[in-house]
PAKEKOL-78557 format. One record per residue (C-alpha): x, y, z; residue number from 1; chain. Coordinates in Angstrom, 2 decimals. Example, Ala and Ser with C-alpha at 12.3 -4.5 7.8 and 13.67 -1.06 7.14 Angstrom:
<lumbas>
+---------+---------+---------+-----+---+
|      c1 |      c2 |      c3 |   k | c |
+---------+---------+---------+-----+---+
|   12.30 |   -4.50 |    7.80 |   1 | A |
|   13.67 |   -1.06 |    7.14 |   2 | A |
+---------+---------+---------+-----+---+
</lumbas>
This chain:
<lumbas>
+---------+---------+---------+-----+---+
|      c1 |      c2 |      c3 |   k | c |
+---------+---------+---------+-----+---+
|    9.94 |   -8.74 |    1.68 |   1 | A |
|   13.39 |   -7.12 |    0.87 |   2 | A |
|   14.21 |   -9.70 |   -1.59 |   3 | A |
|   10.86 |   -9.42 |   -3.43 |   4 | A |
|   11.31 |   -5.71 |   -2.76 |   5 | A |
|   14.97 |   -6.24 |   -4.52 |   6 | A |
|   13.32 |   -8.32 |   -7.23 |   7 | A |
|   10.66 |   -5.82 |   -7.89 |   8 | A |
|   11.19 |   -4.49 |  -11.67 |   9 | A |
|   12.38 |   -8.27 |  -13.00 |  10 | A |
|    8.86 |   -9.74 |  -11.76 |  11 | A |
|    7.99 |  -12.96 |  -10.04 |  12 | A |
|   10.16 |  -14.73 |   -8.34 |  13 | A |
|    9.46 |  -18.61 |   -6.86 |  14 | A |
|    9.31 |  -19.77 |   -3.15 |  15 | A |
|   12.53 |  -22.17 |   -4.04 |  16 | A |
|   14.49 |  -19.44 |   -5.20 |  17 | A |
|   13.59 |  -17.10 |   -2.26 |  18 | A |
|   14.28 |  -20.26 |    0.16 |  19 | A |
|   17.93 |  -20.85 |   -1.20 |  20 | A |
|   19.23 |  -17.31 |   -2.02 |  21 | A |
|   17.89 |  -16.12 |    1.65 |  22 | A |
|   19.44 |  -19.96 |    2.83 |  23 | A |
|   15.59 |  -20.46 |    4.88 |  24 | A |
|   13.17 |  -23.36 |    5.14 |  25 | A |
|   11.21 |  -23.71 |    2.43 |  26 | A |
|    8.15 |  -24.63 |    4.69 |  27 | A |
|    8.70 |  -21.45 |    6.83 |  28 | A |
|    8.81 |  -19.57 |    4.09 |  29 | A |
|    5.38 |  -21.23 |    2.65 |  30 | A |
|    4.11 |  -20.02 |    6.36 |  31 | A |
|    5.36 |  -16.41 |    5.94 |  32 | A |
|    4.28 |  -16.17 |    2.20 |  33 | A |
|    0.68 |  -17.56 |    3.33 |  34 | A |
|    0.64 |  -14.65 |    5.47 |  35 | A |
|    1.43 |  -12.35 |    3.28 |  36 | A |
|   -0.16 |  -13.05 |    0.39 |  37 | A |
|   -3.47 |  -13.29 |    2.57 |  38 | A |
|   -2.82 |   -9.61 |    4.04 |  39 | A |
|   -2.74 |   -8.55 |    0.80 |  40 | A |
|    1.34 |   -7.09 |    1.03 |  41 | A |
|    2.47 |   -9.73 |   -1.83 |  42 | A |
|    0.24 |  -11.49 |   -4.77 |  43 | A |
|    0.68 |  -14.62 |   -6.46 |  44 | A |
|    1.45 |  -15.85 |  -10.40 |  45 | A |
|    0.88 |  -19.40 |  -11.36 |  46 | A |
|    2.17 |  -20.73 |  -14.47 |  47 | A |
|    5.70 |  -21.34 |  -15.84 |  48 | A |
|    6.90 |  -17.10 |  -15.04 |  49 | A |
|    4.65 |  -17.76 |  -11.98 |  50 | A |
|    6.12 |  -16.98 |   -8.35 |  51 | A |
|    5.75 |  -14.37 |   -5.65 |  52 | A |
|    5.91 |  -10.34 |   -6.38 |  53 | A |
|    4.89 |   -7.59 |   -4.36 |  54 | A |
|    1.49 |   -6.27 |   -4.17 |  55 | A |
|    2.34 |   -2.77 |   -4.43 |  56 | A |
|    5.51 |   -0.37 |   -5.02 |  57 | A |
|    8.45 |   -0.86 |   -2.00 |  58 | A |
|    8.16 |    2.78 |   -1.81 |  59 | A |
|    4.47 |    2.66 |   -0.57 |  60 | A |
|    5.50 |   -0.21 |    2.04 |  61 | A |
|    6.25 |    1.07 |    5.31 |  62 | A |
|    8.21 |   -1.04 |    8.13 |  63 | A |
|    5.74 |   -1.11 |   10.49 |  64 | A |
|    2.63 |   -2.42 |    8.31 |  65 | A |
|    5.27 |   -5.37 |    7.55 |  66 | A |
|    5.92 |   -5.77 |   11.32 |  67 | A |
|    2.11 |   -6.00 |   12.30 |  68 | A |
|    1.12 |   -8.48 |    9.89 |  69 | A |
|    3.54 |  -10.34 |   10.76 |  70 | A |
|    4.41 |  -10.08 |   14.19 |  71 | A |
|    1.12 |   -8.77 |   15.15 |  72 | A |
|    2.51 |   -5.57 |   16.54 |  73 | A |
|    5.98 |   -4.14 |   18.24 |  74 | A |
|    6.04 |   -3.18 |   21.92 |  75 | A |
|    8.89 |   -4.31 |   23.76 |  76 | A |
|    6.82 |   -3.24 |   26.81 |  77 | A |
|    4.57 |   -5.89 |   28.70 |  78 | A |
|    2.20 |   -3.01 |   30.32 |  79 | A |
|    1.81 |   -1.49 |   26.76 |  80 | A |
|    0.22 |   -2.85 |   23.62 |  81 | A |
|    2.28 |   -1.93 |   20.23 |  82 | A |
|   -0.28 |    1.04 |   19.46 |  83 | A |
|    0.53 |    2.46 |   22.87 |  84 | A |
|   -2.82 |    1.37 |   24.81 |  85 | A |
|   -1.32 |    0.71 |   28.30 |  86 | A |
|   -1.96 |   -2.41 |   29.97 |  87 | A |
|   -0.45 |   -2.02 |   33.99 |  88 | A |
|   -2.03 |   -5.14 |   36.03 |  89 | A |
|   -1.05 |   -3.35 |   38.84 |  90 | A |
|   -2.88 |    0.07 |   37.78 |  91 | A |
|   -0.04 |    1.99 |   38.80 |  92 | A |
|    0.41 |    5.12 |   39.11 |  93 | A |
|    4.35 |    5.64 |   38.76 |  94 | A |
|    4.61 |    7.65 |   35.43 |  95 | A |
|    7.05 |    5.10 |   33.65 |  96 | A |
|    3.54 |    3.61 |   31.46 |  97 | A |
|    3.10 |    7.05 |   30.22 |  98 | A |
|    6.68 |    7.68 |   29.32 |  99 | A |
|    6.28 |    4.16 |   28.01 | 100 | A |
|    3.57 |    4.99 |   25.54 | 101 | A |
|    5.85 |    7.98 |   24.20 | 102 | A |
|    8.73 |    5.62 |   23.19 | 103 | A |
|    6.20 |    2.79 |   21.62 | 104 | A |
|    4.96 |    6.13 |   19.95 | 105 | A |
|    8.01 |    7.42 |   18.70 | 106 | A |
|    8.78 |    3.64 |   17.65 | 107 | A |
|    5.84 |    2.85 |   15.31 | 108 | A |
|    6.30 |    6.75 |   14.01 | 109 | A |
|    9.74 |    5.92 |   13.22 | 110 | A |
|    8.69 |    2.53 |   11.36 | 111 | A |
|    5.75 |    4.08 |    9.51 | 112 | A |
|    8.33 |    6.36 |    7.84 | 113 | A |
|   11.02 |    3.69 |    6.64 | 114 | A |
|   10.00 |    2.30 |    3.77 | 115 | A |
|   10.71 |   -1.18 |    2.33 | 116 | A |
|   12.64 |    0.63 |   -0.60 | 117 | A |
|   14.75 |    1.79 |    2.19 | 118 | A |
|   16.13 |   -1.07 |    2.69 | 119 | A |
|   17.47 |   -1.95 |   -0.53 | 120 | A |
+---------+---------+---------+-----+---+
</lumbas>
């Protein structure tokens, strides 16, 4: 996504190109693109100018939308899904799930607001 991000204004750009300038499997990056392109974040061109390109401005891509399609969510918490729904097989009552929840909060806040054209 950064690369197409960095390619934005000069167009399309093909899978082979992305595969050797990010030095990645081609075939992962047919997997990743796949995803993508079905979640709507990147579109394809066929044809000789054809390639990859994003589907929208980096500016209007946040972090976090990038993260859930393709990770299907952040929580580095077991008890705690990555939209802060908590989870505790041992309904617990010790007040670390709830502190928990905060810090996935503050986490997909904090992703939401970084754009992809922030990383360029």
């Amino acid at each position: 996504m950064a690369y197409l991000a960095r390619n934005y204004q000069k167009g399309s750009v093909s899978a082979s190109s992305i595969a050797k300038d990010e030095k990645i499997s081609i075939k992962y990056l047919e997997r990743i693109i796949s995803i993508l392109k079905r979640t709507g974040l990147i579109k394809a061109a066929k044809g000789s100018a054809g390639g990859y390109s994003l589907a929208k401005n980096p500016k209007q891509i946040n972090i976090l939308s990038i993260v859930r399609v393709l990770e299907g969510g952040m929580s580095p918490f077991y008890c705690i899904d990555d939209k802060g729904k908590i989870y505790c097989s041992r309904k617990c009552r010790c007040g670390v799930t709830g502190v928990l929840a905060k810090v996935q909060t503050a986490i997909n806040t904090t992703l939401e607001k970084i754009k992809l054209s922030d990383l360029i």
